[in-house]
N, C-alpha and C positions, 0 to 999 in steps of 0.2 A: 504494500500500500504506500504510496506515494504522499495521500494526507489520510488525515483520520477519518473525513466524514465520508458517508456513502456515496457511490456514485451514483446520480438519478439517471434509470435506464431508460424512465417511460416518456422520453421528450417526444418521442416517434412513435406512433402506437403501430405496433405489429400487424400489418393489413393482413397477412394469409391466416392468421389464428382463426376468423369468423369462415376463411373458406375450408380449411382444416373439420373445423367442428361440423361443420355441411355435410362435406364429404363422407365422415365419421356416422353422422345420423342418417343418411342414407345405405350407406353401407349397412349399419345396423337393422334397418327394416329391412333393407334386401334381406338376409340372413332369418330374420323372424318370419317371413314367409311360411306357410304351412305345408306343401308340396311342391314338386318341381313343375305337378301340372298346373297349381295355382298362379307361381311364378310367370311360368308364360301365359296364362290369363292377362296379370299383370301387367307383362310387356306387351304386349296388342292392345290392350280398353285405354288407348288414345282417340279423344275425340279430333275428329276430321278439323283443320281449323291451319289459315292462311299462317305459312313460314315466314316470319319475320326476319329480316337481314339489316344490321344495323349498319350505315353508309361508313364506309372507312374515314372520310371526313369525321363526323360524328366519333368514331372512335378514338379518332387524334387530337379530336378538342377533351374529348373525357381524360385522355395521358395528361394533356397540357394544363388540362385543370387541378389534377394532381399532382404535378410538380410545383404546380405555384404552391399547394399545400404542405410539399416539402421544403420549396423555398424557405414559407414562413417558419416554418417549426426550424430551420438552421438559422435563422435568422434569430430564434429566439437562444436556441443555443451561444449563437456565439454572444450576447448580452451575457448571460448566466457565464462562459469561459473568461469574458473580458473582470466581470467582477469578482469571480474565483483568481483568476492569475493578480488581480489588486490586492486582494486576500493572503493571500498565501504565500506570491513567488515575486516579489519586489526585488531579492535582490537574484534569483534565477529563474528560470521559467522551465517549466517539464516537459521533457522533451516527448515525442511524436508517439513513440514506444510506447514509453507511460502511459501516455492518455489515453491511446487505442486500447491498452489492454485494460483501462478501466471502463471505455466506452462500448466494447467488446464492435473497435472499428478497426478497419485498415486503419496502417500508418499512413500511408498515403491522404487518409479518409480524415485523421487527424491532425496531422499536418496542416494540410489546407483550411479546417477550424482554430490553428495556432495562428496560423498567419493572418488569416483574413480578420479575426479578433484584434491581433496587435494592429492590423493596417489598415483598418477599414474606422475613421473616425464616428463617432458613436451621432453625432447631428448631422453627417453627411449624405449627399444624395445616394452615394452609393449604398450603404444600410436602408435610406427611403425604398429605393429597389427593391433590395432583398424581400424587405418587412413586407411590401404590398403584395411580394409574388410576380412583379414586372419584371424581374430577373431572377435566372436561376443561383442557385449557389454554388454553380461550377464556374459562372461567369464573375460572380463577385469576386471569387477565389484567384480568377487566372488575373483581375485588377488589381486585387489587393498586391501576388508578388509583381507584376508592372510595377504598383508604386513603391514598392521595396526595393526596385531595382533604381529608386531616382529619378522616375519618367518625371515628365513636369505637366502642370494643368493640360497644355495645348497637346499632350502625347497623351492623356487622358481622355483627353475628348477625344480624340482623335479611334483610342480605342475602343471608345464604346461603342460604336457605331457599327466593330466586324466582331463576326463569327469569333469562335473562340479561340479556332488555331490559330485565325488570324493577330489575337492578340499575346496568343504565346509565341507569334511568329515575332510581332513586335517586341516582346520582352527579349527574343534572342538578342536583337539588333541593340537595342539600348543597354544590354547586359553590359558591367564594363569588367573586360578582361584585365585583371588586374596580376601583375608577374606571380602571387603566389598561384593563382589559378593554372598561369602555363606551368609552373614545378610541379604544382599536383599532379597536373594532366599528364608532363613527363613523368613524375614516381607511377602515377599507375597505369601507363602503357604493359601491354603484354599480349602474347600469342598463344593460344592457348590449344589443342589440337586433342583429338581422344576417337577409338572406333567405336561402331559401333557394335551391338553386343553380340552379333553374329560374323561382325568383323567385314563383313559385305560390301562396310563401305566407312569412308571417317570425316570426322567435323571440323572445323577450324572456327573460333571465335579470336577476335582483335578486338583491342582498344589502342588508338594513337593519338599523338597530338595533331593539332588540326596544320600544320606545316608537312608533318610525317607522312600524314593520311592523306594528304593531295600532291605527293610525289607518287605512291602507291597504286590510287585511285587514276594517277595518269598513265600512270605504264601500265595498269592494267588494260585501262580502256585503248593505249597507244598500240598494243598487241593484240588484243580481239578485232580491232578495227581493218590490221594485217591477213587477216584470214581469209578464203574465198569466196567470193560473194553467196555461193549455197552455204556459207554459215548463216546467213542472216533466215533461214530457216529457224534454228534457234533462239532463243532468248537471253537479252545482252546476258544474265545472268549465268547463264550455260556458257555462253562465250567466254566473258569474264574468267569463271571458272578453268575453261581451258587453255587460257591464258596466262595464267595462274601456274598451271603445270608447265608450259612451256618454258615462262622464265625460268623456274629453279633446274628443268634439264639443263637450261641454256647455261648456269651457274655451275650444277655438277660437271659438265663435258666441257665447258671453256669455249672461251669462242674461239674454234678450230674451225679451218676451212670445210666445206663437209667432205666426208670421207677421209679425212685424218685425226679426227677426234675418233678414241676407244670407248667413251661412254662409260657412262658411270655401271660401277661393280653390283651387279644384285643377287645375294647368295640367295637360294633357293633351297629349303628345308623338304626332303621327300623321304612320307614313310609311301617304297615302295609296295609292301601288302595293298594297303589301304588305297593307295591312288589306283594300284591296276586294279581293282575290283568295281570302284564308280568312275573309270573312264578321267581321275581325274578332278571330281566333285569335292572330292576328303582328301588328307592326310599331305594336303603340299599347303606350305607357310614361307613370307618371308622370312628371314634370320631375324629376327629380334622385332617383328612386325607382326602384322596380320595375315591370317589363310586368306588364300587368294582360289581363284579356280581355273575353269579349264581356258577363257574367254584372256584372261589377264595372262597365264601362262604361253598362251600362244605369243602373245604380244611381246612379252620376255624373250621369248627363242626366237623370234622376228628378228629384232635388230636391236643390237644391246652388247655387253659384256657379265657373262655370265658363270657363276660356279653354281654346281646345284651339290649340295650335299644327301646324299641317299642312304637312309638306314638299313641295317644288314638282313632285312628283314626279307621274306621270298619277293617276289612281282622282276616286272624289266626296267632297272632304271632309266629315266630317260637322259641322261647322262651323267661322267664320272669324269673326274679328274680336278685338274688345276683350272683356274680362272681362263677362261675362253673368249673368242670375239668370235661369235653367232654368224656371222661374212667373214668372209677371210679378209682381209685389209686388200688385197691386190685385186681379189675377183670382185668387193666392192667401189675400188674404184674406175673397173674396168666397167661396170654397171652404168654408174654415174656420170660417168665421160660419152659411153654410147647414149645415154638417154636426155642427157642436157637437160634435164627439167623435172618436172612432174607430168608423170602422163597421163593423167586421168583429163577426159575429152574437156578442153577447154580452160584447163585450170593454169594461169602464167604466174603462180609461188613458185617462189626459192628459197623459200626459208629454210633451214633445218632439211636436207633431201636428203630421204632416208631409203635403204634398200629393204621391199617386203618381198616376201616368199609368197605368191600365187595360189602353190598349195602349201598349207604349213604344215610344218616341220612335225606338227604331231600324228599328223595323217601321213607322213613319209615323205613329204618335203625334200627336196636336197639341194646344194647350192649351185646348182646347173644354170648356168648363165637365164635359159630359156624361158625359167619358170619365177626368175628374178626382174623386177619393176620396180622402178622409181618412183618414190609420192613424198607430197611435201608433209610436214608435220602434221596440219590439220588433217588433210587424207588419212595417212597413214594410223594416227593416233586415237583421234575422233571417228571419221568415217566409217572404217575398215574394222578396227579392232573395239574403239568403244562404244559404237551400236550392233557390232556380229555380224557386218556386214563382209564381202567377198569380192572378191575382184573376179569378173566371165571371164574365164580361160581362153576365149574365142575374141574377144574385142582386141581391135586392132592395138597394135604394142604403142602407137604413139596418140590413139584416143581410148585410152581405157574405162570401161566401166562398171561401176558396181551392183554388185545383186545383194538387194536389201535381205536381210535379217529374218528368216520365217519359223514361228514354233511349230513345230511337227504337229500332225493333226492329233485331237487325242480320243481315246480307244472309247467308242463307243457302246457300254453297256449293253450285253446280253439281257432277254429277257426273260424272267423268271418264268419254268412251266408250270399255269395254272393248274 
């Protein structure tokens, strides 16, 4: 307890209690019924008689007249807050916690009853508002911190006139950044990264300063923006994302001419039992990462630098040894020289041109010049391997194209003999 005296709960009278108790005595008499043939007696002896629909207008004005109801009753709160915080907390004031856990409110919910109390002068038009129900108390609220933040009359007015984002829009702009703000902002910068719980797939959360985060936000969008114009299929957010991945390869492999960079090293954990028995589904993991499957696998044996570590366990590993380059350096740049580009029909990237295998490497793949093609990052990364798509064996080698991604039909249920 924060002070001694109780806290008053019943400022807001709890609307669903009366629909509660309804509910409750109907249910009740349902149940007292006397048979199950009576019951439906019951539900049929409706007299005939015209279906009423109340006009959605109408029901908008019935919300609207209810909030002004909540208006007033926060309005009477924050009187009763402003003379308890005179009371009690002269020389501190309780914080958001406190009071929500004795208002049994969000903090958020209490908060905004701190502030608006302290900021909201007790003869002013904006309490007039409140009090009448001509505003709500989310609007008082977003004015109160405005004038916390030092707006002045002509920013006041100015704001009552928008919408409410609009006036948290306006509190951004007036907000004054003051240098402890940037330190803070720099102490809690952070990246924060984690899988998810089947490992399928992982998150990333940031926080930066606002200097940090428009370096960021520009190279992201300066790289998706690079991709071919069939990304705009996607959503910048997908882009973004893919973009995302390009820089940090672009970081692990250096910016090497293409086909002289080796690529970044990805151990590959394989319990052979368990992979030959689903094709691949189970028992393969990064080294120190998450299980990946058969879709991400191909993609590793595609084009990369790879060690796959395999447990002694029965199946066919699908490979052994020391750290490997997935092309051979010679035969991919003998690739890359014949093919000058990306050859997927129409597409003039160069970014990052990478050598894929036609048929992969897990279906018997080999690195035979004939079955080897050129495609730029997005193709090869996005296209081909992060929607399960295929490059036609038969499309011309210098307009290639791809064959979207199809789930096998599935088995159709037998039907039980009657």
């Amino acid at each position: 307890m924060w002070f001694s005296e109780p806290a008053n709960r019943s400022l807001i009278p709890r609307a669903a209690a009366p629909i509660r108790a309804n509910i409750f005595h109907c249910a009740r008499h349902l149940w007292t019924v006397s048979s199950v043939d009576d019951t439906i007696e019951r539900m049929f002896d409706i007299e005939d008689r015209e279906l009423v629909v109340t006009p959605s207008p109408e029901l908008i004005s019935e919300i609207r007249r209810e909030e002004q109801k909540i208006s007033r009753h926060r309005a009477r709160q924050v009187r009763l807050l402003r003379e308890l915080l005179s009371r009690y907390w002269r020389q501190s004031s309780p914080s958001p916690n406190e009071l929500g856990a004795e208002l049994d409110v969000s903090t958020d919910t209490a908060r905004a009853l701190i502030e608006t109390a302290n900021r909201t002068p007790e003869e002013s038009s904006r309490m007039t508002n409140l009090e009448s129900g001509e505003w709500s108390f989310d609007r008082a609220a977003a004015l109160s911190r405005l004038y916390g933040e030092g707006a002045d009359e002509k920013t006041m007015a100015t704001a009552a006139e928008r919408d409410i984002p609009g006036i948290h829009k306006l509190r951004s702009l007036t907000k004054r950044i003051r240098r402890r703000d940037e330190r803070q902002a720099h102490e809690e910068r952070h990246v924060r990264s984690w899988p998810s719980l089947d490992e399928a797939a992982g998150f990333i959360h940031a926080q930066l300063g606002g200097y940090e985060w428009q370096i960021v936000n520009r190279a992201l969008d300066d790289r998706a923006d690079q991709f071919p114009r069939e990304a705009g299929k996607w959503t910048r957010e997908q882009r973004r994302a893919d973009a995302l991945v390009a820089i940090a390869q672009d970081w692990l492999e250096g910016a090497s001419r293409p086909g002289t960079n080796a690529g970044p090293i990805v151990t590959v954990m394989v319990d052979a039992a368990e992979a030959a028995q689903t094709d691949c589904e189970t028992g393969v993991a990064l080294a120190a990462g998450p299980r990946i499957g058969p879709d991400t696998l191909d993609r590793i044996l595609c084009e990369g630098s790879v060690e796959i570590v395999v447990d002694p366990g029965s199946g066919r590993p699908l490979a052994v040894g020391p750290t490997t380059r997935v092309v051979p350096p010679k035969i991919r740049r003998f690739v890359l020289n014949r093919d000058g580009g990306c050859t997927m029909d129409g597409c003039t990237g160069r970014y990052r041109l990478e050598v894929h295998h036609i048929i992969p490497r897990s279906q018997g793949g080999t690195h035979d010049i004939e079955i080897l093609t050129t495609l730029c990052w997005w193709h090869h990364q996005v296209a081909v391997h992060g929607r399960g798509g295929r490059i036609d064996p038969d499309s011309p080698p210098q307009a290639r194209r791809i064959i979207p991604h199809q789930d096998p039909p599935q088995p159709v249920p037998l039907a039980r003999p009657g």
